[in-house]
VEXDO-427564 format. One line per 4 residues: their letters; for each residue x, y, z of N, C-alpha, C, O. Coordinates in steps of 0.001 Angstrom, whole numbers, plus 500000, padded with zeros to 6 digits. Layout:
a = X:Y:Z:X:Y:Z:X:Y:Z:X:Y:Z ~ ...
***
This chain:
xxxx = 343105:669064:677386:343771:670330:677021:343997:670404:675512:343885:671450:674872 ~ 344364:669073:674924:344571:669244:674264:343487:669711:673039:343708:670546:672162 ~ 342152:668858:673263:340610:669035:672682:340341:670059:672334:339796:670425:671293 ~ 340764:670700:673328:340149:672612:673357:340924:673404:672228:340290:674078:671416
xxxx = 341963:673337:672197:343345:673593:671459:342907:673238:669883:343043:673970:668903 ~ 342480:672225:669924:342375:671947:668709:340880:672474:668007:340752:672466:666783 ~ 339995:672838:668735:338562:673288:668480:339064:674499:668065:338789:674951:666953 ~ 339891:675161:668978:340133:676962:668945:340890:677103:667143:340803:678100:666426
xxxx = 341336:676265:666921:342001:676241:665520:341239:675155:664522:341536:674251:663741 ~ 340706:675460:664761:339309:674231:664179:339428:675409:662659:340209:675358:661709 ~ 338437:676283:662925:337984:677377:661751:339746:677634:660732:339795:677684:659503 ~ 340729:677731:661479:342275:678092:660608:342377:676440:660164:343553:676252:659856
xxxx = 341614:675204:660017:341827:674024:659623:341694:673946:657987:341849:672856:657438 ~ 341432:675009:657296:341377:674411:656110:342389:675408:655154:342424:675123:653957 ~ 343127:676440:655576:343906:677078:655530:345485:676087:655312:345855:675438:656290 ~ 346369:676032:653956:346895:675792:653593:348229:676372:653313:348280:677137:652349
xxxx = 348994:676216:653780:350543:676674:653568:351543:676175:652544:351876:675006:652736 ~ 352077:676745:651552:352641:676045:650648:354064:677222:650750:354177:678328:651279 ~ 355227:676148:649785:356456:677050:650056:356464:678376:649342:357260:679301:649503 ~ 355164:678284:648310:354973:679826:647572:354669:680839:648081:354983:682008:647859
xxxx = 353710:680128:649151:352827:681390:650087:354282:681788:651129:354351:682965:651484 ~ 355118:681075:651480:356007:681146:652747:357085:682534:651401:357443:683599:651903 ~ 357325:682338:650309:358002:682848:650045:357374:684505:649694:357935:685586:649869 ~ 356314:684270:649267:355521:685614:648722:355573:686238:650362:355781:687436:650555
xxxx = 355407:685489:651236:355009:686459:652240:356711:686860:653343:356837:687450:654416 ~ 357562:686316:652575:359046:686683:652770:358946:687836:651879:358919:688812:652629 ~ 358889:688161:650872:359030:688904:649911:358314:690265:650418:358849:691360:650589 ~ 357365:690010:650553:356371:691243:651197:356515:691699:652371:356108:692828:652644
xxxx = 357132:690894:653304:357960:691693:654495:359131:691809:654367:359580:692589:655207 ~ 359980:691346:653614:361573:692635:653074:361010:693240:652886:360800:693841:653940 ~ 359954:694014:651448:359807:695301:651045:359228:695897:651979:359513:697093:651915 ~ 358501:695653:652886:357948:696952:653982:358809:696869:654794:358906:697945:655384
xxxx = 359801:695830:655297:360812:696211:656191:361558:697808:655520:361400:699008:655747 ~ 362628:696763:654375:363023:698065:653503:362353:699358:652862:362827:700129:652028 ~ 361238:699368:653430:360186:700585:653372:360171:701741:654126:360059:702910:653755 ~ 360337:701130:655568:360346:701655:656839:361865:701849:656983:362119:702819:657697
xxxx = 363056:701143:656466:364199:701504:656747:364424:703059:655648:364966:704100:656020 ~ 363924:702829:654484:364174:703977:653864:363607:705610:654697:364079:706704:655007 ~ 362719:705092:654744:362030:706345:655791:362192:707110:657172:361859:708256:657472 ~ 362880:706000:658004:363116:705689:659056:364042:707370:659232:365032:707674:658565
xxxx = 363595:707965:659952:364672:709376:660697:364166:710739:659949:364389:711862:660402 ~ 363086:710342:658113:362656:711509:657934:361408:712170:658437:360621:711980:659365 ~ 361604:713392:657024:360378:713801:657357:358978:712980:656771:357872:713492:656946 ~ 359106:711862:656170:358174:710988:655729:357738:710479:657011:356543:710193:656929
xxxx = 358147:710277:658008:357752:709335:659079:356495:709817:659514:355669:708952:659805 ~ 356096:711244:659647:355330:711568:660063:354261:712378:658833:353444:713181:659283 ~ 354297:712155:657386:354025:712396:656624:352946:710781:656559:351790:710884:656151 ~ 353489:709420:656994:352657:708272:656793:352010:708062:657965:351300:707070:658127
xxxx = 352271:709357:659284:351277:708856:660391:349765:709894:660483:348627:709865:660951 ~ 350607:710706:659748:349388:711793:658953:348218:710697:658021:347060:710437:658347 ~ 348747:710350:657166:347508:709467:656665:346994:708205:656712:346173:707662:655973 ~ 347788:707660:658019:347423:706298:658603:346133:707072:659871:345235:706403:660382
xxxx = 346336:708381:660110:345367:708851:661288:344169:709432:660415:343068:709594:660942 ~ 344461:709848:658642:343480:710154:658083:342774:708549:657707:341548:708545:657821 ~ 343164:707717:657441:342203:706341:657445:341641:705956:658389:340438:705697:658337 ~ 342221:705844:659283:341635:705690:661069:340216:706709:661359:339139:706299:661792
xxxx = 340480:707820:661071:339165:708939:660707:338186:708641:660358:337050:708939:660728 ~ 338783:707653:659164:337164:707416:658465:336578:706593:658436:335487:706571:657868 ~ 337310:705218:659290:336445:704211:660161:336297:704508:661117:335217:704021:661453 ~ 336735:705098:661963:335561:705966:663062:334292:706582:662793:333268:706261:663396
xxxx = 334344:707526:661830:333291:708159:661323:332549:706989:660344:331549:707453:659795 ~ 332768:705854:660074:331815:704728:659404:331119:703873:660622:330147:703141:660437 ~ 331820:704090:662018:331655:703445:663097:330363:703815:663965:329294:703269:664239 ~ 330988:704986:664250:329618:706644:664749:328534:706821:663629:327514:707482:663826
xxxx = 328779:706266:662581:327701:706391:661435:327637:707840:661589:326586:708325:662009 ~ 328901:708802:661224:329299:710047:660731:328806:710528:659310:329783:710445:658565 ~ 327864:710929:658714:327794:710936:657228:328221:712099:656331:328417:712071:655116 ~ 328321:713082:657139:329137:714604:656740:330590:714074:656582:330946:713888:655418
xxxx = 331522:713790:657606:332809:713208:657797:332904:712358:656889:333612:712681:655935 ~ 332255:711029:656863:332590:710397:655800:332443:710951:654090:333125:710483:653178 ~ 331708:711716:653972:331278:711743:652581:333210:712559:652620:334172:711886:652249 ~ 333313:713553:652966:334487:714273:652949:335338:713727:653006:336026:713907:652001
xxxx = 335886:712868:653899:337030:711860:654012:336909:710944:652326:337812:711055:651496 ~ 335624:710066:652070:335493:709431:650851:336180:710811:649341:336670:710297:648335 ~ 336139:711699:649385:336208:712474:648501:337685:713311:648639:338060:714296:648004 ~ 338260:712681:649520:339528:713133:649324:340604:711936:648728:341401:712060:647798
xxxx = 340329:710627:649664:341034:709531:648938:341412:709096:648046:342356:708357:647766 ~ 340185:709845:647223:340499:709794:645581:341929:710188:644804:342508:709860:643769 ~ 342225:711435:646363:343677:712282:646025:344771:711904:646695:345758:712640:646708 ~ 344757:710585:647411:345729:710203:648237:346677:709677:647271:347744:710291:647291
xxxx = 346596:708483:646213:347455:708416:645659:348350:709032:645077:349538:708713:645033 ~ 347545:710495:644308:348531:711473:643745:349510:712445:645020:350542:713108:644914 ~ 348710:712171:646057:349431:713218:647242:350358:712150:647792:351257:712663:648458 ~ 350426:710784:647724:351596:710078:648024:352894:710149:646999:354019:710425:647414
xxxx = 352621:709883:645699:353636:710563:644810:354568:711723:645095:355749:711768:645439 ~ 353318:712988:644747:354078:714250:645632:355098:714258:646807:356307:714485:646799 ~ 354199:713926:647873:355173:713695:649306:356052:712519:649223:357153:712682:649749 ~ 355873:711612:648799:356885:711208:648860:358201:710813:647343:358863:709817:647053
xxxx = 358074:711922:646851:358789:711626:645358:360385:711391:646391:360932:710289:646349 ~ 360668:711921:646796:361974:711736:647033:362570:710096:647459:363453:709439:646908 ~ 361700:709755:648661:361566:708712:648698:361553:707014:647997:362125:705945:648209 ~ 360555:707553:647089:360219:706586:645845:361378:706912:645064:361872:705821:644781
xxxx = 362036:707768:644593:363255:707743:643714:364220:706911:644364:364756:706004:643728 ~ 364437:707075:645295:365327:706081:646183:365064:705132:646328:365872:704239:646583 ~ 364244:705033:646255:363739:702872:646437:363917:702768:644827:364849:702015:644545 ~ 363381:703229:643897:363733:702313:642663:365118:702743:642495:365814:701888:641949
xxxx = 365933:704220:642923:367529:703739:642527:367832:702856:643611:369027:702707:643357 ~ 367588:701987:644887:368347:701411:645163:367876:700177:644670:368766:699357:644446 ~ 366576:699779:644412:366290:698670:643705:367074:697826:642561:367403:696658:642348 ~ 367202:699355:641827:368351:699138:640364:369581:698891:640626:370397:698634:639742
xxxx = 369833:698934:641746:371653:698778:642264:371621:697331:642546:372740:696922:642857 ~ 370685:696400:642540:371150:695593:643126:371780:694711:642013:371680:694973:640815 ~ 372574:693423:642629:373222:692723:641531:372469:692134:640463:373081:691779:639456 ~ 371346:691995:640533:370664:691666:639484:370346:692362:637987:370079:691971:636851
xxxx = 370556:693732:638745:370164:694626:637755:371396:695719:637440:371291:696796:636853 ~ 372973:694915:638193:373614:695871:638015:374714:695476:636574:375226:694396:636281 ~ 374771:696320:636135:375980:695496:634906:377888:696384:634991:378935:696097:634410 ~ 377478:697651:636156:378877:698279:636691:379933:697247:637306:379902:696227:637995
xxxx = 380600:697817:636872:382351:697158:637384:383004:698400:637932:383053:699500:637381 ~ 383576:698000:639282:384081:699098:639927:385510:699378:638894:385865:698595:638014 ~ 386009:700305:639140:387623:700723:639408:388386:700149:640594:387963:700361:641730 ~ 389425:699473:640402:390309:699163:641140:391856:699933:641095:392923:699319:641106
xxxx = 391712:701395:641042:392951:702004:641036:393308:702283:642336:392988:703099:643200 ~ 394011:701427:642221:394707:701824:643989:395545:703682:644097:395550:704565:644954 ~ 396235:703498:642500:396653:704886:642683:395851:705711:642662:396156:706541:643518 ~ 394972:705977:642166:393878:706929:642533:393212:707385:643837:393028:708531:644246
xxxx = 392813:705891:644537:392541:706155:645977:393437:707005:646868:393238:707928:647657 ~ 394925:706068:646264:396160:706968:647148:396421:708138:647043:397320:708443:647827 ~ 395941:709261:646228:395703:710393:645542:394987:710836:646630:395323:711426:647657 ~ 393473:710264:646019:392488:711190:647495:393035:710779:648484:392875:711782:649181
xxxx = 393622:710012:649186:393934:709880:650616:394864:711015:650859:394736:711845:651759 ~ 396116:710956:649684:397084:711520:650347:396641:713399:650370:397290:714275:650942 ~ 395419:713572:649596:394793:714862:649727:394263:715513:650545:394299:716726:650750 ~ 393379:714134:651401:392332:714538:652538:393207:714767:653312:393115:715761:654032
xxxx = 394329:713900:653392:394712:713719:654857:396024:715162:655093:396446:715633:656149 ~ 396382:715544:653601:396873:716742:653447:395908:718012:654333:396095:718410:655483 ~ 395034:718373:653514:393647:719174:653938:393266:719233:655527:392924:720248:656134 ~ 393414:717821:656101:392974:718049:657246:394313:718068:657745:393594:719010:658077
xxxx = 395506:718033:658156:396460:718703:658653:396397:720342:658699:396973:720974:659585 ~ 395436:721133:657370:395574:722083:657383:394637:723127:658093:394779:724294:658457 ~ 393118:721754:658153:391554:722085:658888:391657:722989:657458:392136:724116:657586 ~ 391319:722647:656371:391138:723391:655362:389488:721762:654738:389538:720541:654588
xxxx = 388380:722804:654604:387114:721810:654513:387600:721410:653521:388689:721801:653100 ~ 386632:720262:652775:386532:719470:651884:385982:718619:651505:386241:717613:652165 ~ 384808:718331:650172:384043:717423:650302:383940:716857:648971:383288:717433:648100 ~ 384695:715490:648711:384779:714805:647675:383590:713604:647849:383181:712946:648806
xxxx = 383189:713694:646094:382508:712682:646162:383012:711526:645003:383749:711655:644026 ~ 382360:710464:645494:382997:709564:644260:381727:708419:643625:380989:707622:644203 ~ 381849:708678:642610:380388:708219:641958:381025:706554:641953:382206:706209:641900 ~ 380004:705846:642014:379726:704183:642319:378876:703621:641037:379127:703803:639845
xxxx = 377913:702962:641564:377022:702677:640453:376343:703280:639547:376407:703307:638318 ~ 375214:704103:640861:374749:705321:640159:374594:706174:639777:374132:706906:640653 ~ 374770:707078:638119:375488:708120:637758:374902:709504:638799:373890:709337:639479 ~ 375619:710776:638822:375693:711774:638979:375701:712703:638255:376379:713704:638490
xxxx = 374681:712521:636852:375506:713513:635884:374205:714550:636373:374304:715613:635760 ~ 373089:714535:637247:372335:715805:637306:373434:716240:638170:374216:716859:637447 ~ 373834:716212:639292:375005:716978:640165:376388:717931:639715:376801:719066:639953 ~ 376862:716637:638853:377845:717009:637769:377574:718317:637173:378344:719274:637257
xxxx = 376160:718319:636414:375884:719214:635427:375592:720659:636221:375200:721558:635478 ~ 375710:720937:637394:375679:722066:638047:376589:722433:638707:376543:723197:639671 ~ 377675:721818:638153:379233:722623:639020:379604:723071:637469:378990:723360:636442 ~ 381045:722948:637937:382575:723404:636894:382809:722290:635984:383658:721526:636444
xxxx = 382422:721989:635029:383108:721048:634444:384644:720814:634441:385327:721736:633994 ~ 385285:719670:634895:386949:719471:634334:387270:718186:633744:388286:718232:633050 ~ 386666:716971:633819:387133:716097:633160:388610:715905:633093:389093:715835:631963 ~ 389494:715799:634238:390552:715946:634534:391383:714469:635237:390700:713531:635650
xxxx = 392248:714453:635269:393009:713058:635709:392897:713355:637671:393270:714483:637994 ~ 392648:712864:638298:392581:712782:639711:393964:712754:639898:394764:712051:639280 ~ 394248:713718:640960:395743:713792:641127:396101:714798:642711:395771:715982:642782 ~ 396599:714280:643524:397073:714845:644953:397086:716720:644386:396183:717422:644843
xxxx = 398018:717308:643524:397992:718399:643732:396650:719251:643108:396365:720295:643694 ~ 395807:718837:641926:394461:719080:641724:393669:718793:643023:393360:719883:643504 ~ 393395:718179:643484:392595:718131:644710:392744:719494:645670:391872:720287:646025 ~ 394306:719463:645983:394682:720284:646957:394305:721513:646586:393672:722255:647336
xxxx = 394701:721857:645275:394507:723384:644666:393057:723462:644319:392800:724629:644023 ~ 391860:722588:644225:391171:723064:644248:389898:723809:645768:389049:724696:645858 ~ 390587:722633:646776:389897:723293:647929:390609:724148:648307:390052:724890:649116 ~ 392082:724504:647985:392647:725825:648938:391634:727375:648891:391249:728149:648015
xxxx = 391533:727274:650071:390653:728619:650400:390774:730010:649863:391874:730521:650076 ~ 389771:730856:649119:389939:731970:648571:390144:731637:646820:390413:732547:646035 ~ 389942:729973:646316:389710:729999:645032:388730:729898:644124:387812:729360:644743 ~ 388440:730061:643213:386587:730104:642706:386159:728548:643046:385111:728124:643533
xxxx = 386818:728160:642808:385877:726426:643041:386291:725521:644577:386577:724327:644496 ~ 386278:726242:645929:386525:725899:646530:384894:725475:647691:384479:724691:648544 ~ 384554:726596:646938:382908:725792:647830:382391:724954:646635:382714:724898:645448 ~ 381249:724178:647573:381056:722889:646956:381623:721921:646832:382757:721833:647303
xxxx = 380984:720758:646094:381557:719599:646441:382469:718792:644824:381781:718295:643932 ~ 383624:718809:644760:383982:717742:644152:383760:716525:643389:384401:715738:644085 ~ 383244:715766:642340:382918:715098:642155:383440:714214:641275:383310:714580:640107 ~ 384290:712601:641516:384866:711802:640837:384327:710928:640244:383844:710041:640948
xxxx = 384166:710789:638604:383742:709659:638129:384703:708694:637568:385461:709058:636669 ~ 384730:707514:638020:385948:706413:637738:387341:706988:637982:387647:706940:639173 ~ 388011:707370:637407:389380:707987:637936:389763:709197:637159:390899:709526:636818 ~ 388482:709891:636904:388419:711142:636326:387967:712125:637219:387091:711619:637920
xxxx = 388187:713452:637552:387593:714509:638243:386399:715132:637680:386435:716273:637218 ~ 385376:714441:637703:384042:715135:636611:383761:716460:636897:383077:717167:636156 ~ 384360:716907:638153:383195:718299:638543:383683:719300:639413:384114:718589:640321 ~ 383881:720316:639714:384458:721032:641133:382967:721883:640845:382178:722124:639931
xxxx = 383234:722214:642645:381858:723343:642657:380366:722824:642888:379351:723506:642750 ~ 380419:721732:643198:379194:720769:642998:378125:721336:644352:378510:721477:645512 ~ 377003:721547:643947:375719:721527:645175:375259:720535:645083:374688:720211:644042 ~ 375349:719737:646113:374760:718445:646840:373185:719133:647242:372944:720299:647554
xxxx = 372144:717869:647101:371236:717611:648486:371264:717779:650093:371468:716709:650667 ~ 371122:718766:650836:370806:718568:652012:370195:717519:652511:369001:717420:652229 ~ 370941:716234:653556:370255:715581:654330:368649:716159:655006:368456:717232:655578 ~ 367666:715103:654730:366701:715692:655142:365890:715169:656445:364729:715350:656814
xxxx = 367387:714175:657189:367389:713085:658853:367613:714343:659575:368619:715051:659632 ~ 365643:714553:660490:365787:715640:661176:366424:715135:662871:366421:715765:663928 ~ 366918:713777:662546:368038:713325:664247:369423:713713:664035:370190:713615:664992 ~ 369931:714216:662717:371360:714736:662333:371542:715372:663870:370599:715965:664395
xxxx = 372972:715185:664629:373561:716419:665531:373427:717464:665051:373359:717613:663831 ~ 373347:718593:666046:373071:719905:665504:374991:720743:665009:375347:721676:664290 ~ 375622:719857:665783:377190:720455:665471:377638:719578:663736:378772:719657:663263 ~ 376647:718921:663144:377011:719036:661604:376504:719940:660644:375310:720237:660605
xxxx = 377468:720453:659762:377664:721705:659315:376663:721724:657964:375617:721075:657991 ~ 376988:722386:656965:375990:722291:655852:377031:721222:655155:376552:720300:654495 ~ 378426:721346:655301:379369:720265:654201:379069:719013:654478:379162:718228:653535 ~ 378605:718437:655905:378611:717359:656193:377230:716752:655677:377004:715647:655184
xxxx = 376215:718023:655994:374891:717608:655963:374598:717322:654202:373686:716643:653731 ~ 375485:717938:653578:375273:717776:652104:376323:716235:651389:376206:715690:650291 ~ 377175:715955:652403:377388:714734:652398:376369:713552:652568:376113:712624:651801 ~ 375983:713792:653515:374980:712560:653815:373724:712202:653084:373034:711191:652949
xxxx = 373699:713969:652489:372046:714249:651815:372475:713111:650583:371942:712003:650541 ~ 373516:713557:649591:374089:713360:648291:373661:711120:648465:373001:710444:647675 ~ 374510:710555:650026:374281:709456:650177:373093:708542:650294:372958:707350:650017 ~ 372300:709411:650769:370998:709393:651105:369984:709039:649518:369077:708226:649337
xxxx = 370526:709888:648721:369729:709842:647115:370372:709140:646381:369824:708761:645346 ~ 371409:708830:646596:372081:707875:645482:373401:706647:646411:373877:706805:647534 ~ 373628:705661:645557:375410:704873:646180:376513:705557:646525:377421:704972:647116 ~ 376592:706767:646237:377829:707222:646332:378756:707408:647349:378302:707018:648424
xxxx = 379571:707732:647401:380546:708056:648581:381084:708741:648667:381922:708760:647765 ~ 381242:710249:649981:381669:711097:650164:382435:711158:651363:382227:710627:652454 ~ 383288:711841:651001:384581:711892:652051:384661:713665:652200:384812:714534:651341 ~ 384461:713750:653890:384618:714960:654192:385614:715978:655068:385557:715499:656200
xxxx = 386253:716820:655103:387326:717325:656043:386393:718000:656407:385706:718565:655556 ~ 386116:718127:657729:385779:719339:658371:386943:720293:658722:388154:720194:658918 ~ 385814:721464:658706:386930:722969:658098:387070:723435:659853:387924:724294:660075 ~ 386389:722980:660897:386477:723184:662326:387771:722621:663026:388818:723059:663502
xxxx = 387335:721795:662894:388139:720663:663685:389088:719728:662687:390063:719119:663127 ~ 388753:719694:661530:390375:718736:660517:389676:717447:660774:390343:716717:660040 ~ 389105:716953:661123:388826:715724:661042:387910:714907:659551:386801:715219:659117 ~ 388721:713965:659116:388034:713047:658233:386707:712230:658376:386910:711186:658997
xxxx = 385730:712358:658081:384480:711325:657686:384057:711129:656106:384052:711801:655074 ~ 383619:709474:656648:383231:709190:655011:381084:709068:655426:380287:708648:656265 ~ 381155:709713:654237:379258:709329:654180:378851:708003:653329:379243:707839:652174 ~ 378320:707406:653773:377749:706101:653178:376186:705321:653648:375871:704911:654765
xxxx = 375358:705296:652338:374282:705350:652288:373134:705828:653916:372410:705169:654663 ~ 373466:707054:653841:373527:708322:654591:373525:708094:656429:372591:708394:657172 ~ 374563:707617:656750:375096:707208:657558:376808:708172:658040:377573:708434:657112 ~ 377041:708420:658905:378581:709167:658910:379746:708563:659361:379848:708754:660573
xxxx = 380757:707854:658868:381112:707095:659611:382932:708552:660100:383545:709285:659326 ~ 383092:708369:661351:383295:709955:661544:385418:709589:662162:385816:708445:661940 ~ 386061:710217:662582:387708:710731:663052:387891:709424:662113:387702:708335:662656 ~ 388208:709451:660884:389172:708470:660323:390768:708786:660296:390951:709968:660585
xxxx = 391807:708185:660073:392821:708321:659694:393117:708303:657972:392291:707864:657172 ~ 394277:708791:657636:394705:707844:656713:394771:706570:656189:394636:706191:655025 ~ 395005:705937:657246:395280:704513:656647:393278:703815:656952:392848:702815:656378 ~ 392497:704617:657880:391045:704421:657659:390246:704462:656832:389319:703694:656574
xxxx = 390754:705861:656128:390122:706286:654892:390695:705332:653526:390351:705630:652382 ~ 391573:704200:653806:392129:704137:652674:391578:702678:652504:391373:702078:651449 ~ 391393:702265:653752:391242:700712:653715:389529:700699:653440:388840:700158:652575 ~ 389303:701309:654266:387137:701571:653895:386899:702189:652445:385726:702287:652085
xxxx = 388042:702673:651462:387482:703127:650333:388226:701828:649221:387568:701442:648255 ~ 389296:701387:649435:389526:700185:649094:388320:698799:649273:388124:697864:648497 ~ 387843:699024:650223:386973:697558:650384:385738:698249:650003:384862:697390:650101 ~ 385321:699117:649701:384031:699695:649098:384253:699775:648079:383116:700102:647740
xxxx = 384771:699762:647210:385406:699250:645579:385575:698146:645332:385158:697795:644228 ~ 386058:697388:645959:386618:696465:646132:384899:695145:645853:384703:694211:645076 ~ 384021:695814:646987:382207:695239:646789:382375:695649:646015:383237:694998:645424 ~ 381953:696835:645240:381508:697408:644278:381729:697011:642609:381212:697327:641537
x = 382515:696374:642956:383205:695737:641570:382133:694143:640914:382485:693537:639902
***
C-alpha cells in the first residue's frame, strides 16, 4: 500500500517547501481572503462572476477551436484591466484605505475624552427619547475632509446642547449627517455614501443606509437615531450593530477609541 502511495507522489518528489514559500503563500491567501471579504454582499460580486464567465468563454472557444469568438474575446482583454479599475474603483479605494489603517502604517492617536463621548451619549440618548433622527459621525483614522467639505462648516466644541439644536426638526442643518473630528464638530449637513450591500433589510431607511455606506468607505463611526422607532445603532466597518442603550453606546464608543489609540 504503501509502494503505490509513494509512486503516485513520485512526480511532486522534487518539489521543495521552504518557510518562505509557506509564508508567501500565507500572504497571498489573506489578500484574496480579504479580497472576497471586501466584496462580499456587493454589487462587485457579480461584476467578478461576469468576467470569470468572460475567461471561461474563451477557453471554451480555444477548446471548440472557435476562431471568430476567440479573436473577439482576445481583443477585448486588452480592456479588462482598465474596465477593472472603472468597476471596481470603489472597491480598490477601500482596500488601499484599509491597507493604510493598519498599525504599520498608522501614526494616529485616538482621543480619549471621555467628556466628549458623554456629550454624544447624553445627546443620542436625548434624541431618541424624542424619536427625533440623527446621524453622527465620528472621524477615526481616516480623514473626512471630502465629506466635511460638503456640509456647513462649524468647527465648534462638541457639546450636549449643539448636538440637540442641531437635529431638532424644522432647522436648516437638520438633514444630513453630522460630522466629529477629534473633539471638534467639523460639519452639520453632511451627505454620506449610500451603502451599496444589496442584502441591507428593506425596513433601513436612507439615514441608516448612509451610515453604513460612510463605514463601508472609510474607519469611521456612526451613530444613528432612527426617526421611526427612537432606537440607537452604531455603524462599524459597514456592519449595524442595532437597540443600543445608553450605557451601550457609551461603552462600544469608549472601547473603539480606546483600540484606536
Amino acid at each position: 500500500m504503501i509502494e503505490p502511495i509513494s509512486r503516485l507522489l513520485g512526480p511532486l518528489g522534487h518539489f521543495s517547501v521552504t518557510w518562505r514559500d509557506a509564508i508567501d503563500i500565507l500572504i497571498v491567501a489573506f489578500i484574496a481572503y480579504s479580497l472576497l471579504r471586501l466584496i462580499r454582499g456587493t454589487r462587485a460580486v457579480q461584476m467578478v462572476f461576469g468576467i470569470v464567465a468572460v475567461f471561461l468563454l474563451y477557453e471554451l472557444a480555444v477548446v471548440l477551436k472557435l476562431a471568430a469568438l476567440r479573436t473577439v474575446l482576445q481583443a477585448l482583454f486588452f480592456y479588462v484591466p482598465f474596465a477593472i479599475i472603472v468597476l471596481f474603483a470603489a472597491e480598490l479605494r477601500r482596500a488601499l484605505a484599509t491597507f493604510g489603517r493598519t498599525p504599520f502604517f498608522s501614526w494616529f492617536s485616538g482621543y480619549h475624552a471621555e467628556e466628549t463621548i458623554s456629550d454624544i451619549v447624553l445627546a443620542v440618548t436625548s434624541l431618541s427619547a424624542r424619536k427625533t433622527g440623527a446621524l453622527i459621525v465620528l472621524e477615526r483614522r481616516e480623514g473626512l475632509k471630502n465629506y466635511i467639505e460638503n456640509g456647513v462648516r462649524m468647527d465648534s466644541a462638541v457639546s450636549y446642547d449643539l448636538l440637540v439644536t442641531v437635529f431638532a426638526p424644522g432647522t436648516p442643518l437638520h438633514d444630513g449627517a453630522v460630522i466629529l473630528s477629534g473633539e471638534r464638530v467639523a460639519a452639520a449637513a453632511c451627505f454620506l455614501p449610500l451603502s451599496v450591500n444589496e442584502g441591507l433589510s428593506k425596513r433601513f431607511g436612507t439615514r441608516h443606509r448612509a451610515a453604513i455606506g460612510i463605514t463601508e468607505e472609510t474607519d469611521a463611526l456612526a451613530v444613528v437615531v432612527s426617526e421611526e422607532r427612537g432606537t440607537i445603532s452604531v455603524a462599524r466597518d459597514g456592519q449595524l450593530i442595532e437597540d443600543l442603550d445608553g450605557k451601550g453606546l457609551r461603552d462600544l464608543l469608549l472601547r473603539e477609541f480606546t483600540v484606536a489609540a
